[in-house]
Residue frames as qw, qx, qy, qz and C-alpha x, y, z in Angstrom:
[[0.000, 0.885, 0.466, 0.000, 0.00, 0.00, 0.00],
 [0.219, -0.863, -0.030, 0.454, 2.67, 2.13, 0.99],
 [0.398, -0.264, 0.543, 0.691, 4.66, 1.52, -1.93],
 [0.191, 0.759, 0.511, 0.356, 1.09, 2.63, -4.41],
 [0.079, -0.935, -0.104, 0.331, 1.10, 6.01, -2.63],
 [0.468, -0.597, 0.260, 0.598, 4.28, 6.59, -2.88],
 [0.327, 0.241, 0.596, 0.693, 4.33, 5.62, -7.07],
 [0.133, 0.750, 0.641, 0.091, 1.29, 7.82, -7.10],
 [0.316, -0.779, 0.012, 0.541, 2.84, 11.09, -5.60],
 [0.510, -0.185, 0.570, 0.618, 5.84, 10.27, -7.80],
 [0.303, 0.389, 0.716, 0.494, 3.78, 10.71, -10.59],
 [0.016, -0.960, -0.277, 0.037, 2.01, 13.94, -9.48],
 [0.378, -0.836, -0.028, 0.398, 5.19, 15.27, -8.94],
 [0.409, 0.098, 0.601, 0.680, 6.76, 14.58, -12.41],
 [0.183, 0.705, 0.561, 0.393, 3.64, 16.29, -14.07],
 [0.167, -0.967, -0.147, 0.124, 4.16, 19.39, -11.72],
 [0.270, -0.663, 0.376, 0.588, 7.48, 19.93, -12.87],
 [0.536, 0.153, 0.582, 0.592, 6.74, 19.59, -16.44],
 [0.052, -0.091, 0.283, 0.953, 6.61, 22.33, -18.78],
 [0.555, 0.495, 0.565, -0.357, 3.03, 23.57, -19.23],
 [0.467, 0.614, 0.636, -0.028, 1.49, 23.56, -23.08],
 [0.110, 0.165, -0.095, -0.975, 2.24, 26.58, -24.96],
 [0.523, 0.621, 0.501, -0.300, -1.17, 27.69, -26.36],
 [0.551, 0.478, 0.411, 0.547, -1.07, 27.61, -30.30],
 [0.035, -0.693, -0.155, 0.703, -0.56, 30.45, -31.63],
 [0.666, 0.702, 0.251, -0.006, -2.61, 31.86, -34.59],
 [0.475, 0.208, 0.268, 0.812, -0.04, 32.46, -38.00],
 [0.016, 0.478, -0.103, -0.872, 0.05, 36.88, -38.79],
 [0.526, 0.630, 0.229, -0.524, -2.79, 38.44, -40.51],
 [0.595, 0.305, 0.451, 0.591, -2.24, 38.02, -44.67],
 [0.042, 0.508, 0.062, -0.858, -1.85, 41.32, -45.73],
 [0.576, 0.608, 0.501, 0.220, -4.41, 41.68, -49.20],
 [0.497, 0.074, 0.319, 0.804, -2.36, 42.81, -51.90],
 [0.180, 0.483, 0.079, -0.853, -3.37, 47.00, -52.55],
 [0.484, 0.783, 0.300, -0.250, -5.93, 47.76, -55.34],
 [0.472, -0.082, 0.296, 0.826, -4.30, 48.22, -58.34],
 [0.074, 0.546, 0.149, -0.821, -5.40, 51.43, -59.94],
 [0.610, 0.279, 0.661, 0.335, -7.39, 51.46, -62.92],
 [0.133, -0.120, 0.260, 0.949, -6.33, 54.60, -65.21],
 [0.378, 0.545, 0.413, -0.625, -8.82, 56.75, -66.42],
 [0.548, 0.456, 0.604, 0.357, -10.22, 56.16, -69.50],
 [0.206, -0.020, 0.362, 0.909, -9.29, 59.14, -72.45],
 [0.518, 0.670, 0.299, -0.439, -12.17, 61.55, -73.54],
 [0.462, 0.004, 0.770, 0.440, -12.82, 60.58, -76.71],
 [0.324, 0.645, -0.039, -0.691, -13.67, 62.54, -79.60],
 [0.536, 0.260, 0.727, 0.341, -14.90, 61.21, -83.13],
 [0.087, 0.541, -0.146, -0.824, -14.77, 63.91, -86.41],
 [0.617, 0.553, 0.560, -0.005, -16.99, 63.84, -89.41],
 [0.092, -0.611, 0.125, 0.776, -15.65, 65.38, -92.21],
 [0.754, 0.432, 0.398, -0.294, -16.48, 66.22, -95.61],
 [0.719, 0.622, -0.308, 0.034, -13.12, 66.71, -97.68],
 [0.895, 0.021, -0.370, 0.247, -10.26, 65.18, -96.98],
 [0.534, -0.774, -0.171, 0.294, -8.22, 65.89, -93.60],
 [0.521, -0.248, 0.266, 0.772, -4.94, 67.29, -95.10],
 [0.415, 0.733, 0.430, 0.325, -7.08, 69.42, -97.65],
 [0.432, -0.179, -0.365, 0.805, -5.34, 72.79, -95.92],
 [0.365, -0.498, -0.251, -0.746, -9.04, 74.45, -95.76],
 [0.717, -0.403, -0.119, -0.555, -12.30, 73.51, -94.02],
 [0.868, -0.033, -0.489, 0.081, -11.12, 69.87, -92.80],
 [0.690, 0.095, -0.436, 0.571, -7.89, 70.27, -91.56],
 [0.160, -0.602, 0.285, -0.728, -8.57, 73.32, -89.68],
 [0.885, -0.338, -0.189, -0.257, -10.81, 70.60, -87.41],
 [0.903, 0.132, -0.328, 0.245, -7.59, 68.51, -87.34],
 [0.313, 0.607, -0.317, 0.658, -5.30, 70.92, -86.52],
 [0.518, -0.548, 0.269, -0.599, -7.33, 71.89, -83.01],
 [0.966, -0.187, -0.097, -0.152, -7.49, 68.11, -82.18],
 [0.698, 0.158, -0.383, 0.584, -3.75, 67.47, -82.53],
 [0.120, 0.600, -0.146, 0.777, -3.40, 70.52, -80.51],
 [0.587, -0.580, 0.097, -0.556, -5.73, 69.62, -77.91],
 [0.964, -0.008, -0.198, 0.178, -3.81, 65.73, -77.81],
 [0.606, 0.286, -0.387, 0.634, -0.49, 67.14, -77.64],
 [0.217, -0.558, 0.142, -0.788, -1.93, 69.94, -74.89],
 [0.782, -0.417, 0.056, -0.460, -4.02, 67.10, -72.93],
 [0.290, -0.397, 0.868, -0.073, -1.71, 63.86, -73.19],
 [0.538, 0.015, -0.702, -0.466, -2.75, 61.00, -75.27],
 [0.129, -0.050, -0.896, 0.421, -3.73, 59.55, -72.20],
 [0.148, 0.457, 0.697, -0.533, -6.41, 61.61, -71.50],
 [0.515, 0.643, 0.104, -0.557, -7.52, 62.85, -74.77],
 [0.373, 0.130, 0.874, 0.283, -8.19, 60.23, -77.86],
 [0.535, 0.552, 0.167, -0.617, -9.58, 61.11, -81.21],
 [0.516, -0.021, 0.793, 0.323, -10.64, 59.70, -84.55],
 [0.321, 0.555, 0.125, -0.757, -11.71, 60.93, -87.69],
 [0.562, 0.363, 0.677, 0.307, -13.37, 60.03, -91.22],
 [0.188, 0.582, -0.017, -0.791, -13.02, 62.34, -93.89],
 [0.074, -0.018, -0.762, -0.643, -14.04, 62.64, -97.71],
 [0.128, 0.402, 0.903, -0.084, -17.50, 62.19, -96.12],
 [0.058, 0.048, -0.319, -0.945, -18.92, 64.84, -98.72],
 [0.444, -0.216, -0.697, -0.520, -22.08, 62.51, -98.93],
 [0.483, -0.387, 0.349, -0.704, -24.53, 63.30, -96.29],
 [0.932, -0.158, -0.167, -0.280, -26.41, 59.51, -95.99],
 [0.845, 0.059, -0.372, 0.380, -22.52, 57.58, -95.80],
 [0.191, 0.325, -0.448, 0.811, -21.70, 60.47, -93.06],
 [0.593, -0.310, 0.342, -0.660, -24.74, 60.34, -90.66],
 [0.932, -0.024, -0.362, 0.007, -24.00, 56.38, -90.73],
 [0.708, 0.222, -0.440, 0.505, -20.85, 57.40, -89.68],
 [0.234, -0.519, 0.262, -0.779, -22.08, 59.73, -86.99],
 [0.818, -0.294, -0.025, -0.493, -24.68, 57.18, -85.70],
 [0.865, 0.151, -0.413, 0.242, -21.75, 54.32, -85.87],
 [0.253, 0.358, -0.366, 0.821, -19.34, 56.78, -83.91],
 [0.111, -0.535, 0.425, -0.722, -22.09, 57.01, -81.10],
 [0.940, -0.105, -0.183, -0.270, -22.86, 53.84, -80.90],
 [0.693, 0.187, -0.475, 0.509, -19.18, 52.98, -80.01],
 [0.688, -0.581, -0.242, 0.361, -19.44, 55.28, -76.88],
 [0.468, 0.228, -0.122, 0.845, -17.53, 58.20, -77.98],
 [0.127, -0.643, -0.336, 0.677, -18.02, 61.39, -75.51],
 [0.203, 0.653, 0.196, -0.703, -18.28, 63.75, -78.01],
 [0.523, 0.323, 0.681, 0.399, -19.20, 63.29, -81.98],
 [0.157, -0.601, -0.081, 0.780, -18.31, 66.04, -84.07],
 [0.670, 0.538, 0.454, 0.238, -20.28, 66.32, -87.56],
 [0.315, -0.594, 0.161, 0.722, -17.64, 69.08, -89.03],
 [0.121, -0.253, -0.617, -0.735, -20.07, 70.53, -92.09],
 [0.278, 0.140, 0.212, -0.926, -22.72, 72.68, -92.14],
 [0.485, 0.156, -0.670, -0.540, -24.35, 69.84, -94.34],
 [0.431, 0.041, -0.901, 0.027, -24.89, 67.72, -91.93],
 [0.158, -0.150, 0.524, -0.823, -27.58, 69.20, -89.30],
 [0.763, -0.142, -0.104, -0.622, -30.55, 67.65, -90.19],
 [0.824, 0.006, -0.562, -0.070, -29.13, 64.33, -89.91],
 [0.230, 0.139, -0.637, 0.722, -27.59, 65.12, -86.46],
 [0.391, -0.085, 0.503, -0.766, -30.58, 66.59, -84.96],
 [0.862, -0.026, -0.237, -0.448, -32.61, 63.30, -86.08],
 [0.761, 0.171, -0.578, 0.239, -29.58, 61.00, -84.55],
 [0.120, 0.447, -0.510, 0.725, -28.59, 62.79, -81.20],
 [0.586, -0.378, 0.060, -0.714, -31.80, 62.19, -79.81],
 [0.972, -0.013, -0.233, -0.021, -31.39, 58.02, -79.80],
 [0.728, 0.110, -0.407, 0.540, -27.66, 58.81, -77.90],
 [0.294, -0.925, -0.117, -0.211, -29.12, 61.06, -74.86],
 [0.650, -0.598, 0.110, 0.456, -25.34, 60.17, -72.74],
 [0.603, 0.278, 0.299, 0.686, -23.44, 61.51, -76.25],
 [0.025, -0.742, 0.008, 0.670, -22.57, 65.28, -76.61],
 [0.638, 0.459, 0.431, 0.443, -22.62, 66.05, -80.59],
 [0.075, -0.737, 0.044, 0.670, -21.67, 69.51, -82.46],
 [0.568, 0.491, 0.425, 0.506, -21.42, 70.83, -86.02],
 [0.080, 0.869, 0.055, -0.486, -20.74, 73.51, -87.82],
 [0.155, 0.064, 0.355, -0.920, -20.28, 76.56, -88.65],
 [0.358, -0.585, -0.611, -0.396, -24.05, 76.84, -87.92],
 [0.120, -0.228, 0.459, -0.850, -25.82, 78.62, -84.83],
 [0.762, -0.110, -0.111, -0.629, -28.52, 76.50, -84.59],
 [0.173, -0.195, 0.904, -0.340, -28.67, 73.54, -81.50],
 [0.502, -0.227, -0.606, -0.574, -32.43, 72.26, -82.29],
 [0.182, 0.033, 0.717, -0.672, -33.45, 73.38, -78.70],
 [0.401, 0.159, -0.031, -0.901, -36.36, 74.44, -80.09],
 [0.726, 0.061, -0.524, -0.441, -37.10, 70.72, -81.54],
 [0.859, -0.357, 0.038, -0.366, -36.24, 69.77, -78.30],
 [0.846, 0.232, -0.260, 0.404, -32.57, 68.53, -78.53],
 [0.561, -0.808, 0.178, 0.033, -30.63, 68.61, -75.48],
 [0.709, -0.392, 0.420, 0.409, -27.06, 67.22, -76.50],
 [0.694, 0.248, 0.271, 0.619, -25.94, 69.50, -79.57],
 [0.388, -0.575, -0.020, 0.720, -23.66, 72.13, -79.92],
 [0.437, 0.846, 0.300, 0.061, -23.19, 74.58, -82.31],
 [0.416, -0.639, 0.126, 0.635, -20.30, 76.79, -83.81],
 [0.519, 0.740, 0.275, 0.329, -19.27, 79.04, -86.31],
 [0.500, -0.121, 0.153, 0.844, -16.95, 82.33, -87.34],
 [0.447, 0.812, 0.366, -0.082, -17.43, 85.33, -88.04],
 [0.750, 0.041, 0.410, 0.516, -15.11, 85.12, -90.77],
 [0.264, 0.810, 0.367, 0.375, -15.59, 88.48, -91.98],
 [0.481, -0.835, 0.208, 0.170, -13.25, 89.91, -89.50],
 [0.701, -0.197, 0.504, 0.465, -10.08, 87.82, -90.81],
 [0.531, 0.618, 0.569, 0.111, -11.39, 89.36, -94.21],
 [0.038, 0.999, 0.011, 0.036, -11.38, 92.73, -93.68],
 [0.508, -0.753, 0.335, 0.249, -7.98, 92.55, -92.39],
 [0.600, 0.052, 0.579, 0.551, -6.54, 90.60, -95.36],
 [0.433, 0.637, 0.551, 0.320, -8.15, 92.90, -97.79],
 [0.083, -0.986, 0.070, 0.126, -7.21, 96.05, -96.04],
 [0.811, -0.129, 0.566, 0.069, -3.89, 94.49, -96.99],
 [0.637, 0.265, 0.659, 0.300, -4.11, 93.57, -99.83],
 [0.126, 0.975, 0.176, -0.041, -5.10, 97.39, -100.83],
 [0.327, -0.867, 0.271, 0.259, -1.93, 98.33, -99.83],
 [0.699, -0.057, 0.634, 0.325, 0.07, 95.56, -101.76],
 [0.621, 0.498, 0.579, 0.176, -1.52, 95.88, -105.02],
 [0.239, -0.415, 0.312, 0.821, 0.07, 97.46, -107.90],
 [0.005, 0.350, 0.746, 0.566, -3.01, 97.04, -110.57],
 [0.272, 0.109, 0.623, -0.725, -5.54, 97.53, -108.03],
 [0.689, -0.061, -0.613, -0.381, -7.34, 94.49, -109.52],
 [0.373, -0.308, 0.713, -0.506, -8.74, 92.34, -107.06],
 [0.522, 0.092, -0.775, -0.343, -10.21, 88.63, -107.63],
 [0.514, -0.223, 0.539, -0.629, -12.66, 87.02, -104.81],
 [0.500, 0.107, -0.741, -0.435, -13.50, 83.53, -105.47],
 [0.468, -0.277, 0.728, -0.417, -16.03, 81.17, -103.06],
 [0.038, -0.092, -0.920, -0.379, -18.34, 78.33, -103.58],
 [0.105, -0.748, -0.636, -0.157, -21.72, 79.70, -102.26],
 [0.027, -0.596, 0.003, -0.803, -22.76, 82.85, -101.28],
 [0.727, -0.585, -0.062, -0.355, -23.94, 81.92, -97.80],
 [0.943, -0.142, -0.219, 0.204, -21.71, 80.51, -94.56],
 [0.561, -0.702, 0.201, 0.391, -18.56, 81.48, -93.31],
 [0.499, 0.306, 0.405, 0.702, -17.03, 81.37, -97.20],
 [0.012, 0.812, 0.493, 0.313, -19.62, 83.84, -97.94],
 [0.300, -0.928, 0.051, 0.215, -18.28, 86.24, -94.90],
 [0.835, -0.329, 0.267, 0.352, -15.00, 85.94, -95.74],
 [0.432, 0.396, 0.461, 0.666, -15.17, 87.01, -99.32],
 [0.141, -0.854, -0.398, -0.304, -17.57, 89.69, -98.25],
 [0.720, -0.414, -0.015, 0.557, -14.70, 90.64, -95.52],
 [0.620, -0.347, 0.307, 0.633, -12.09, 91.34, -97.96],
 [0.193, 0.703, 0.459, 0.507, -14.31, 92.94, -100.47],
 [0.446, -0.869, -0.211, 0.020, -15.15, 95.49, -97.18],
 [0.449, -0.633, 0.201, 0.597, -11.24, 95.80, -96.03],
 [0.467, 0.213, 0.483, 0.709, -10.21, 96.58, -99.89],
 [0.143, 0.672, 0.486, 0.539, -12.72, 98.91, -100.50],
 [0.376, -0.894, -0.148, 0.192, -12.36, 100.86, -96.88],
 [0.539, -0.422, 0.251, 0.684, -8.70, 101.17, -98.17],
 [0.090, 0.099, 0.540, 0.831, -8.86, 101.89, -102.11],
 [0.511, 0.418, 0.369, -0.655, -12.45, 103.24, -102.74],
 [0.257, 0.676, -0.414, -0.552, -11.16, 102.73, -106.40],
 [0.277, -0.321, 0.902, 0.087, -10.27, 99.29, -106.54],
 [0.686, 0.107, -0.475, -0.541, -11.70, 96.97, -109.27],
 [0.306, -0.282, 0.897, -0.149, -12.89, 93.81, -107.80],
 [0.615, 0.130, -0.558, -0.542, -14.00, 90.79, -109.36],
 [0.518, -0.204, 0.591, -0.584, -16.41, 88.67, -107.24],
 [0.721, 0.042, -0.624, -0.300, -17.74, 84.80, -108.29],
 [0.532, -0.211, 0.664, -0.481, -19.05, 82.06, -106.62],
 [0.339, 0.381, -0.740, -0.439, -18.74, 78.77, -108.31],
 [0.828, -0.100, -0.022, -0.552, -21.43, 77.02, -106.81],
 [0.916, 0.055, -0.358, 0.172, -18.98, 73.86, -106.14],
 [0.530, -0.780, 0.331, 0.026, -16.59, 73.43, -102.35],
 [0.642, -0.465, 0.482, 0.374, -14.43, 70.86, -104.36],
 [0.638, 0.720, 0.252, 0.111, -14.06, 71.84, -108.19],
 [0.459, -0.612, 0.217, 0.606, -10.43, 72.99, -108.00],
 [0.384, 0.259, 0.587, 0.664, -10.68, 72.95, -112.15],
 [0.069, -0.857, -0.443, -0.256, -13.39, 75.63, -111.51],
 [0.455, -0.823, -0.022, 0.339, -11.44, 77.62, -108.87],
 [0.539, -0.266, 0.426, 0.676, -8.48, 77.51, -111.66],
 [0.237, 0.599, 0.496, 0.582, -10.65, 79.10, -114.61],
 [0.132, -0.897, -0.416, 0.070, -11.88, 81.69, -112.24],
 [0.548, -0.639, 0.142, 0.522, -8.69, 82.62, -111.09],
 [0.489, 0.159, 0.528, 0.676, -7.24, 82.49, -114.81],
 [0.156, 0.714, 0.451, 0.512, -9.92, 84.89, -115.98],
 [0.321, -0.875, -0.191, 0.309, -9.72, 87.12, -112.98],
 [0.446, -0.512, 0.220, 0.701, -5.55, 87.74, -113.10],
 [0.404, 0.246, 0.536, 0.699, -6.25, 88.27, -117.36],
 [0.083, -0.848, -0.390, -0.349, -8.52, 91.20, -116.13],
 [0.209, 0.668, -0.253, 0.668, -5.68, 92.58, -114.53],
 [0.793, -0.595, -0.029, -0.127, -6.24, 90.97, -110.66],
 [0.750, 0.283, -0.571, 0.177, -3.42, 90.51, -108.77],
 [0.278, -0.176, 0.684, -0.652, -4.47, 90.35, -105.35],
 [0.640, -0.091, -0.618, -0.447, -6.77, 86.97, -104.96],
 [0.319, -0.066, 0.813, -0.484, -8.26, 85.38, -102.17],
 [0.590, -0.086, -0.594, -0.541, -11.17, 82.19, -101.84],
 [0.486, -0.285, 0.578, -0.591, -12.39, 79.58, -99.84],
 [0.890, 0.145, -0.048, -0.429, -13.11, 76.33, -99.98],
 [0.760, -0.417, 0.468, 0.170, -11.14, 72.88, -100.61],
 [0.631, 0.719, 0.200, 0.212, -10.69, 73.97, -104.27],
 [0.257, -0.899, 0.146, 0.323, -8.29, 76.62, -103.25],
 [0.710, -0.250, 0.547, 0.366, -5.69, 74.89, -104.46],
 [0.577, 0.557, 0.499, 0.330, -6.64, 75.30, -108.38],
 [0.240, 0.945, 0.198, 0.104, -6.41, 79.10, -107.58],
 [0.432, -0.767, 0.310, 0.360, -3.20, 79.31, -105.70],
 [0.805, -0.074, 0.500, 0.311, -1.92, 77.54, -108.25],
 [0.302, 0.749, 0.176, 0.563, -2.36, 80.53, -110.88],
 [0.286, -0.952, -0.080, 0.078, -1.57, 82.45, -108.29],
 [0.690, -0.450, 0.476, 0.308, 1.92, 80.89, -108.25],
 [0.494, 0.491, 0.417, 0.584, 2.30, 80.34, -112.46],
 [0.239, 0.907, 0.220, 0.268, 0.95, 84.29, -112.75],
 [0.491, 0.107, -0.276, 0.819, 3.20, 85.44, -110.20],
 [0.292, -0.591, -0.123, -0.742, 0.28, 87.11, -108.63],
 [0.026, -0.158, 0.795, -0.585, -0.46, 86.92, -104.45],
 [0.513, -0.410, -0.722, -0.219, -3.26, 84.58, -102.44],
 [0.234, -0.223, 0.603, -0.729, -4.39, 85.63, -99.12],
 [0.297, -0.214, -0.931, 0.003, -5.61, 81.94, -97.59],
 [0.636, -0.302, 0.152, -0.694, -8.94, 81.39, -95.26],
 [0.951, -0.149, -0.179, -0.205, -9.49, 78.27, -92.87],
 [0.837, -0.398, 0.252, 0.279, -5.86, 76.76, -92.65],
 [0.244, -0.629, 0.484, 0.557, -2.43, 77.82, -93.20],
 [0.834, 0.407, 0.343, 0.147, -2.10, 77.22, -96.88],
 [0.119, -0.878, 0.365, 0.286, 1.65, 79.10, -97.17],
 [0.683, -0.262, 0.643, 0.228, 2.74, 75.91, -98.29],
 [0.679, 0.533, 0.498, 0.083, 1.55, 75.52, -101.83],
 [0.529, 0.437, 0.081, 0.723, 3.54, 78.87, -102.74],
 [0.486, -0.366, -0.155, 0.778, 6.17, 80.55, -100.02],
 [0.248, -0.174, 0.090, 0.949, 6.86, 83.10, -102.19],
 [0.205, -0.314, -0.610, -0.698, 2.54, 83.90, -103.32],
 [0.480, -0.731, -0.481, -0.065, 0.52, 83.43, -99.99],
 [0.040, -0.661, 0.160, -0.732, 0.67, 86.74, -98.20],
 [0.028, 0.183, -0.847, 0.499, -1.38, 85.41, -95.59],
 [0.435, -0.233, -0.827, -0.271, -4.05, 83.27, -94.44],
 [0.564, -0.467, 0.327, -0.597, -7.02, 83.84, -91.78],
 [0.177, 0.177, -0.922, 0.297, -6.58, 80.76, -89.49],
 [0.663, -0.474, -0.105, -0.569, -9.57, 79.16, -88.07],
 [0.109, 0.423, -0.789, 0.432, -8.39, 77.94, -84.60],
 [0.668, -0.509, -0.337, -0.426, -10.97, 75.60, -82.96],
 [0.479, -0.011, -0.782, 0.397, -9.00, 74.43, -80.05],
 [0.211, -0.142, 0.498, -0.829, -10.91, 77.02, -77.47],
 [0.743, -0.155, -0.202, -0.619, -14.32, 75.70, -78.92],
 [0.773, -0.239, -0.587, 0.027, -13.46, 71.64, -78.18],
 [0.299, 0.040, -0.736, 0.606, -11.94, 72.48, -74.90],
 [0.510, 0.021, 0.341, -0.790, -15.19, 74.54, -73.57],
 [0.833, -0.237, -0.315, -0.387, -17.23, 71.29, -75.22],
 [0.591, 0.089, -0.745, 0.298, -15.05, 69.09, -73.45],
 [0.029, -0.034, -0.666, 0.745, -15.27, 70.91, -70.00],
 [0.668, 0.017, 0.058, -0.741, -19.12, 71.18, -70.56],
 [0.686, 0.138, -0.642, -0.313, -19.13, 67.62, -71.55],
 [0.379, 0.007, -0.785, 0.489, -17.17, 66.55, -68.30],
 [0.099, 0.040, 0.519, -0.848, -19.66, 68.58, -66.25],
 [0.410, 0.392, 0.620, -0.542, -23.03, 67.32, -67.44],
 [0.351, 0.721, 0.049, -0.596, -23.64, 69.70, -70.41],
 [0.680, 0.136, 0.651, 0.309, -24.26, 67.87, -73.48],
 [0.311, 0.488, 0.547, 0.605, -25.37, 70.33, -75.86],
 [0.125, -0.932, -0.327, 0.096, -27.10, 73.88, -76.00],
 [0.450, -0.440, 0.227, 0.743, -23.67, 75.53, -76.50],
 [0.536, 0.783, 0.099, 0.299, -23.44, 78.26, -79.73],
 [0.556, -0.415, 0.156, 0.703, -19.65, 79.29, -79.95],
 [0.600, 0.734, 0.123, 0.295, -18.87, 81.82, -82.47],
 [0.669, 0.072, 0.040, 0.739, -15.06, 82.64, -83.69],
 [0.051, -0.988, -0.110, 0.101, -13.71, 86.09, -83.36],
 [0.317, 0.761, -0.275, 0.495, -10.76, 87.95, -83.43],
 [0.316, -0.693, 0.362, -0.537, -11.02, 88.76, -80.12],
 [0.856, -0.377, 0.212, -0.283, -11.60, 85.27, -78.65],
 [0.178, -0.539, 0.770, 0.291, -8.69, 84.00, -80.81],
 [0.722, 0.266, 0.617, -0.164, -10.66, 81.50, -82.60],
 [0.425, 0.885, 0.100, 0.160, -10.13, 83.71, -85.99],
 [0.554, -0.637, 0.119, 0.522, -6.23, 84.10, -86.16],
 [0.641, 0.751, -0.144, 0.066, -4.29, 86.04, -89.18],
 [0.809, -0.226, 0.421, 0.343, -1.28, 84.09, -89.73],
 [0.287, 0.876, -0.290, -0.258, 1.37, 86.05, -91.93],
 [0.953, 0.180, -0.049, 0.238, 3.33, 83.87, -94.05],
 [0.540, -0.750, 0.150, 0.351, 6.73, 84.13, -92.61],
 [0.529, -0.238, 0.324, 0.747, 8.45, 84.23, -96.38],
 [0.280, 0.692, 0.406, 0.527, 6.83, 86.65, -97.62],
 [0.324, -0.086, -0.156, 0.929, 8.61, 89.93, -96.76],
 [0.061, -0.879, -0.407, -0.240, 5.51, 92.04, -95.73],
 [0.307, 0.454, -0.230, 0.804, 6.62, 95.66, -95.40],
 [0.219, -0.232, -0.651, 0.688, 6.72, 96.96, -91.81],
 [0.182, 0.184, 0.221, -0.940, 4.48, 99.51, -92.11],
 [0.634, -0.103, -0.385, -0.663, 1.64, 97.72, -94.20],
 [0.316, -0.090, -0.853, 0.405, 2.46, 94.75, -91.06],
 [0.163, -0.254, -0.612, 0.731, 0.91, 97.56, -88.62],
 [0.448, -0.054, -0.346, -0.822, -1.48, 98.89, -90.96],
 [0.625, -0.237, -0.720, -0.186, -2.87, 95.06, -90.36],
 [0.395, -0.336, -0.747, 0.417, -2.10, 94.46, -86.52],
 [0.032, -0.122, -0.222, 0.967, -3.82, 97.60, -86.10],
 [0.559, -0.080, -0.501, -0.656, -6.72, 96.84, -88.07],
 [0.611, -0.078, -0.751, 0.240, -6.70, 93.70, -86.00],
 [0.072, -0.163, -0.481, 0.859, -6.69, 95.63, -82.73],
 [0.168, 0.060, -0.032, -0.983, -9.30, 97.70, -84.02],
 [0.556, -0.061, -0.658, -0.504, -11.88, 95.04, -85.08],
 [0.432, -0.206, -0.808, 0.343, -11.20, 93.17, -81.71],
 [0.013, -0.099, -0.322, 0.941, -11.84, 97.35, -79.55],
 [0.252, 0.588, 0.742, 0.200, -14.97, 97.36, -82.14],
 [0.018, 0.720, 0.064, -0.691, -13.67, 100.54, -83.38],
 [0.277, 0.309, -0.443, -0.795, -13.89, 98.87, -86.39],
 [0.821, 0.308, 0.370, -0.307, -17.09, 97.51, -88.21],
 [0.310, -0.012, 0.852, 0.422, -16.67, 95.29, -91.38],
 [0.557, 0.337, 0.030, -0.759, -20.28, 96.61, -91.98],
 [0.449, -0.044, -0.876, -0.169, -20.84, 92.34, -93.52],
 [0.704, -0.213, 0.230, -0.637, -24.15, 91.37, -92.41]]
């Protein structure tokens, strides 16, 4: 008996000197890998044009602002795409409707041709912002909330080339060539008819309107028949240009451009060229676009707003004083001490 106790103790007394148990202990939290960020998606802009994008008129002016606004914003955040040649209204409001069917933020129908079919499409893409021009007309009135509107009043840039051009001329012939009478052509010509005549009262000018935007074989006969009536100051409009510079350049007579630089075609013949600058217009759609505002916007170019720039061709030695005749003119148009008197 005494030898059970004793094993029994023994055995209590081993277990009280042994080591107690740790309690498990749980493994460290996982940490969950951070969010990766997912970049913002580019505002995207789609262009509708109707002559081709390099044409160095109507088109490319469009272009120009885009690159401008890409190279200004960061391809990151600003993406565009454009179709030109689309001259034919039915195979260009496909391409409008196609373009907001893909999700683009803003769809730009860049022709004055092209409003009815916009304000019948915009309505079916209420989250799309749309715009055309030049025009001044948004089709609140029919109830369209998401299109813009813009335009020039090209009749500023006009005056200034023609006032110019007064000064230049050594015939005081004068040649005006557009393709309709109506539009921003239409001011333009009407412009430089205005600055010529505020300068020469005398001046012969010879005015046409060849009822075609891309007939460059027309724009060359006009021209031809003008400079043989003693012109030798010309100016036009349209993507035709081209046909006239080109006599401008054979006759040895000067061009003064509208829309987009067009110095190239002949250094030593383009005086200079009104610039249409859209880059303020897309940035105000854009920032309306980002804030809500699809449409209801009318922009119109100026002088003053910069939208309307005159862009002296840099080899053509214009004399200093007929320089400041212009930037003064320029000033003056912007102060609205001067009128163009172009309705």
């Amino acid at each position: 008996m005494k030898r059970l106790v004793f094993a029994m103790l023994l055995i209590v007394a081993l277990a009280a000197c042994t080591a107690p148990t740790a309690a498990p202990t749980s493994a460290p939290p996982t940490k969950a890998p951070a969010p990766t960020a997912v970049p913002a998606k580019p505002f995207r802009v789609a262009v509708i044009m109707p002559s081709a994008a390099n044409d160095l008129a109507f088109s490319q002016s469009m272009v120009d602002a885009l690159k401008k606004v890409q190279t200004e914003m960061g391809k990151d955040k600003f993406d565009f795409v454009s179709t030109d040649n689309l001259g034919n209204v039915p195979d260009a409001a496909a391409a409008i409707r196609d373009y907001a069917g893909k999700g683009f933020d803003l769809v730009i129908a860049h022709g004055s041709q092209y409003g009815a079919s916009l304000a019948d499409i915009a309505p079916d893409f209420p989250k799309v912002a749309f715009a055309w021009g030049t025009a001044v007309d948004t089709f609140a009135a029919k109830g369209v909330k998401n299109i813009n509107a813009y335009t020039v009043q090209a009749d500023q840039g006009g005056y200034v080339l023609g006032v110019i051009a007064a000064k230049l001329s050594k015939t005081g012939g004068f040649g005006l060539i557009g393709p309709i009478p109506a539009g921003d052509g239409a001011l333009h010509i009407n412009g430089f008819e205005a600055g010529v005549k505020a300068t020469n009262p005398n001046a012969k000018i010879a005015k046409t309107f060849t009822q075609s935007f891309s007939d460059v074989a027309l724009m060359s006969q006009a021209a031809q028949t003008m400079v043989a009536n003693g012109a030798d100051m010309l100016t036009g409009t349209s993507q035709a240009v081209v046909g006239a510079i080109g006599v401008a350049k054979e006759k040895n007579v000067f061009w003064f451009g509208n829309q987009s630089s067009q110095a190239s075609l002949a250094p030593k013949n383009v005086v200079a060229t009104q610039v249409y600058d859209w880059t303020p217009f897309v940035k105000q759609m854009i920032d309306n676009t980002k804030a809500g505002k699809l449409g209801g916007e009318v922009m119109i170019g100026t002088l003053k707003n910069k939208v309307l720039v005159v862009e002296y061709n840099k080899d053509y030695a214009l004399p200093a004083d007929v320089k400041k005749l212009a930037d003064d003119t320029v000033q003056g148009l912007i102060d609205g001490k001067i009128q163009t008197g172009v309705k």
